[in-house]
N, CA and C atoms as a LAMMPS dump frame, in Angstrom:
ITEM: TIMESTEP
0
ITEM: NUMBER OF ATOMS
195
ITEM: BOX BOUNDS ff ff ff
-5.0000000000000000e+02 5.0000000000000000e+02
-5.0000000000000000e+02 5.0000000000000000e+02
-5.0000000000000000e+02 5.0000000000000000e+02
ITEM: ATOMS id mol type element x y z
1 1 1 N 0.829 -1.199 0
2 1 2 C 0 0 0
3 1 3 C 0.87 1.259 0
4 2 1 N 1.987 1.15 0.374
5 2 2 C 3.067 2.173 1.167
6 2 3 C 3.317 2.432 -0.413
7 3 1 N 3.899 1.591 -1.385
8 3 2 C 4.346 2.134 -2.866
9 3 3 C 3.391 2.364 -3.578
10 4 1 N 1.757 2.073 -3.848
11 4 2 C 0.607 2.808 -3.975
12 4 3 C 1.051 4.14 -4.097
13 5 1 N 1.024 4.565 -2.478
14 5 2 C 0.8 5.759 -2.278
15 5 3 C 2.085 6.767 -2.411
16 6 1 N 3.081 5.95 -2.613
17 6 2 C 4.313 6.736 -3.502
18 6 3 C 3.743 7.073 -4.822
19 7 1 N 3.52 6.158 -5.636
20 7 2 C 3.039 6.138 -6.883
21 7 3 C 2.11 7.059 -7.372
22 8 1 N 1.14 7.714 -5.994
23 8 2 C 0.163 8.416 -6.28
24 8 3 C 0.61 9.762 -6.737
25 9 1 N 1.662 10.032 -5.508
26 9 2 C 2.431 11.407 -5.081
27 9 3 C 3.249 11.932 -6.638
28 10 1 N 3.545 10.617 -6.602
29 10 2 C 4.553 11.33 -7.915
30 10 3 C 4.011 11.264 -9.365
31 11 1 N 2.51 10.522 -9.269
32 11 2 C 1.978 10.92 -10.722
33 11 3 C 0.838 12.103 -10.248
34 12 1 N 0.596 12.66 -9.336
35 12 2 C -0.262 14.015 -9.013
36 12 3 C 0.71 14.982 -9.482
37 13 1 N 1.718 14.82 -8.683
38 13 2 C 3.152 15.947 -8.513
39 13 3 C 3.351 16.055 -10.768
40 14 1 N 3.62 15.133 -10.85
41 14 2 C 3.512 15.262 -12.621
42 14 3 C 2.263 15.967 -13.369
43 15 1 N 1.394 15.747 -12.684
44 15 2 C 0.474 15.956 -13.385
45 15 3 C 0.067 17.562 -13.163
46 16 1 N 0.04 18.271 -12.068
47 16 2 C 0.385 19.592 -11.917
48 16 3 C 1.836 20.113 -12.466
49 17 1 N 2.673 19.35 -12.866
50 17 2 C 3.338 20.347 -13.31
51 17 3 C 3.634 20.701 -15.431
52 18 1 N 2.799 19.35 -15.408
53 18 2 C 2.162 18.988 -16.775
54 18 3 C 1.134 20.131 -16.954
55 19 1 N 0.543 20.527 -16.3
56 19 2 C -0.727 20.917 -16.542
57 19 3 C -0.394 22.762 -16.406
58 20 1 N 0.758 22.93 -15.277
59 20 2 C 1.369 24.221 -15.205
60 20 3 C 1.987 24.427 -16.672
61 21 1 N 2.61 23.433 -17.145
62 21 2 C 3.932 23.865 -18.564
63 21 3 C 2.68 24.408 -19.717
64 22 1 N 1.617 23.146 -20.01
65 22 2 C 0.686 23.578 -20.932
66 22 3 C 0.037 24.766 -20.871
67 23 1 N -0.374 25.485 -19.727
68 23 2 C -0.812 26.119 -19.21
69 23 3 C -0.013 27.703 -19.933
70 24 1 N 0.895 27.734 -19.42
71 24 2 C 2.148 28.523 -19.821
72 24 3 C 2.442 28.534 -21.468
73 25 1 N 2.353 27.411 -21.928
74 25 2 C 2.408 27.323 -23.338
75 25 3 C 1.243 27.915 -24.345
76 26 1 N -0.034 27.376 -23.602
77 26 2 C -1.313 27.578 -24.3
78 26 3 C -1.775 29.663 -24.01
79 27 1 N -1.226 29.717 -23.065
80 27 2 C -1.971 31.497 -22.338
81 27 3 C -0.974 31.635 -22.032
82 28 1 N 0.525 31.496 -21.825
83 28 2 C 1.364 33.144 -21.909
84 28 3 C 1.883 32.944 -20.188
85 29 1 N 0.829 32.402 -19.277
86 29 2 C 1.212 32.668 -18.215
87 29 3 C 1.028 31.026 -17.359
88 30 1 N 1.487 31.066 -16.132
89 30 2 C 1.424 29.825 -15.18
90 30 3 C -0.082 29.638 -14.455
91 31 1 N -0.128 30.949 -14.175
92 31 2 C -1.449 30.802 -12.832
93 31 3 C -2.185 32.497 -12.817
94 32 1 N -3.386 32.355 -12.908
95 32 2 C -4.203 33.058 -13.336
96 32 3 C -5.457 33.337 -12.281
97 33 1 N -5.339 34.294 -11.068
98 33 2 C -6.148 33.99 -10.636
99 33 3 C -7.699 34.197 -10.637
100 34 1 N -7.915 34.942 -11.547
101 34 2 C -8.695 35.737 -12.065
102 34 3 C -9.946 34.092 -12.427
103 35 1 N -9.135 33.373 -13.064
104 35 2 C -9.17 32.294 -13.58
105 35 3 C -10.494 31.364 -13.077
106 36 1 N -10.176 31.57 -11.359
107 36 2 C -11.057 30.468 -10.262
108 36 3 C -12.14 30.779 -10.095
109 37 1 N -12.431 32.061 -10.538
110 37 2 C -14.096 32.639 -10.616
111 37 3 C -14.842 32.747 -11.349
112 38 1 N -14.255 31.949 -12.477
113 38 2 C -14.009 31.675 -14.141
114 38 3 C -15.493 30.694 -13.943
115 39 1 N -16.827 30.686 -14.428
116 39 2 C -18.134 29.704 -14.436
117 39 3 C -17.06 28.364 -15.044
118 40 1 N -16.354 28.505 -16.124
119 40 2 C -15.955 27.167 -16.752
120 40 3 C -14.942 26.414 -16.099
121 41 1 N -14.443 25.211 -16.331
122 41 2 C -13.554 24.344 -16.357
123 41 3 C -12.082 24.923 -16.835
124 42 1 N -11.372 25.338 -15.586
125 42 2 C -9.798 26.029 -15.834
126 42 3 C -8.715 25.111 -15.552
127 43 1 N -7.572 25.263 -16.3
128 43 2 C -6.367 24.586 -15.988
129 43 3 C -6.195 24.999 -14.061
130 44 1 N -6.33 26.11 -14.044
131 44 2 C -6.466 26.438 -12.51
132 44 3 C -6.955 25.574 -11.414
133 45 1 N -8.297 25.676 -11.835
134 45 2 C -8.997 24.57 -11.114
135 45 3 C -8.282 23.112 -10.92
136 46 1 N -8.332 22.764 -12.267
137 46 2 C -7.614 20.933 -12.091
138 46 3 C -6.349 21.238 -10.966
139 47 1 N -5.638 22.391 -11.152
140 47 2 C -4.89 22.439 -10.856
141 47 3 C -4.854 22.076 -9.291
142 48 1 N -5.682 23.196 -8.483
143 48 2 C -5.717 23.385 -7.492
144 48 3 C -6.173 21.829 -6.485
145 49 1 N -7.615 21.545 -7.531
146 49 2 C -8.059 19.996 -6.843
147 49 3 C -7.222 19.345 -6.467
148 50 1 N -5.944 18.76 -7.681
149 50 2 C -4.804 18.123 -8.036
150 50 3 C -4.123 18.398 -6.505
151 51 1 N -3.815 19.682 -6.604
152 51 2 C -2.758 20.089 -5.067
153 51 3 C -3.774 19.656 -3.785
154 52 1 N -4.694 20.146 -3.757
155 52 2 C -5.487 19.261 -2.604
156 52 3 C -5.414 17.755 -2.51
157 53 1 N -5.781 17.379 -3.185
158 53 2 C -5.648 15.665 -3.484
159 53 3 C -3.663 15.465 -2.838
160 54 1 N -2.949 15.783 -3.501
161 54 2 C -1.949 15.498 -3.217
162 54 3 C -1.117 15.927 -1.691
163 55 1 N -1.838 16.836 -1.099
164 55 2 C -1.113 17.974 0.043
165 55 3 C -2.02 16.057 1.5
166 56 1 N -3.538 15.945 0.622
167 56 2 C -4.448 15.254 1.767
168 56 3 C -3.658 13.699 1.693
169 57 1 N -2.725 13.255 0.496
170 57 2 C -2.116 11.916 0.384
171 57 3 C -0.707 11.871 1.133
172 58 1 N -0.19 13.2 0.862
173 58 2 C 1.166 13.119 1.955
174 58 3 C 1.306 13.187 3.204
175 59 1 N -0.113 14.22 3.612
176 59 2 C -0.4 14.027 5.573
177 59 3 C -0.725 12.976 5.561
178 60 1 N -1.709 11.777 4.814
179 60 2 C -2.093 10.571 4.954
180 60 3 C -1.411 9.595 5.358
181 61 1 N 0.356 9.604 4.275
182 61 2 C 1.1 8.936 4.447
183 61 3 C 2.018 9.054 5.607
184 62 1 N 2.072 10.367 6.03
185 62 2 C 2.983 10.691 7.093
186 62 3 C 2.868 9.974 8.398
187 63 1 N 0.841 10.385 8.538
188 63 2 C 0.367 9.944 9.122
189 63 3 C 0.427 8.44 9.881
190 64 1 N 0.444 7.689 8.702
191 64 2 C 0.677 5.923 8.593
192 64 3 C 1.797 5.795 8.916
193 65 1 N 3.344 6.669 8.681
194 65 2 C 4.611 6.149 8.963
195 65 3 C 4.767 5.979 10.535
């Protein structure tokens, strides 16, 4: 379960910073905050969920050690 939850960390951790580069590539900039008040579906958003999800798997794991 312990390498699970390695596995998780480091394909979240990719995936925000995947989602930061495109982000940057597609609009010019990284992070937009203007963005989160945005009615639609933002790279922001995924973004942010993404960091929640990942911030709630590393206290999880800490937790367990």
């Amino acid at each position: 379960m312990k390498k699970l939850r390695e596995r998780v960390i480091v394909f979240l951790s990719i995936m925000i910073l995947w989602l930061l580069i495109d982000e940057y590539i597609k609009e010019g900039y990284f992070f937009k905050i203007e963005d989160m008040v945005n009615g639609n579906i933002t790279h922001e958003k995924i973004i942010v969920g993404l960091l929640i999800v990942l911030i709630l798997t590393i206290f999880k794991s800490l937790r367990r050690s």
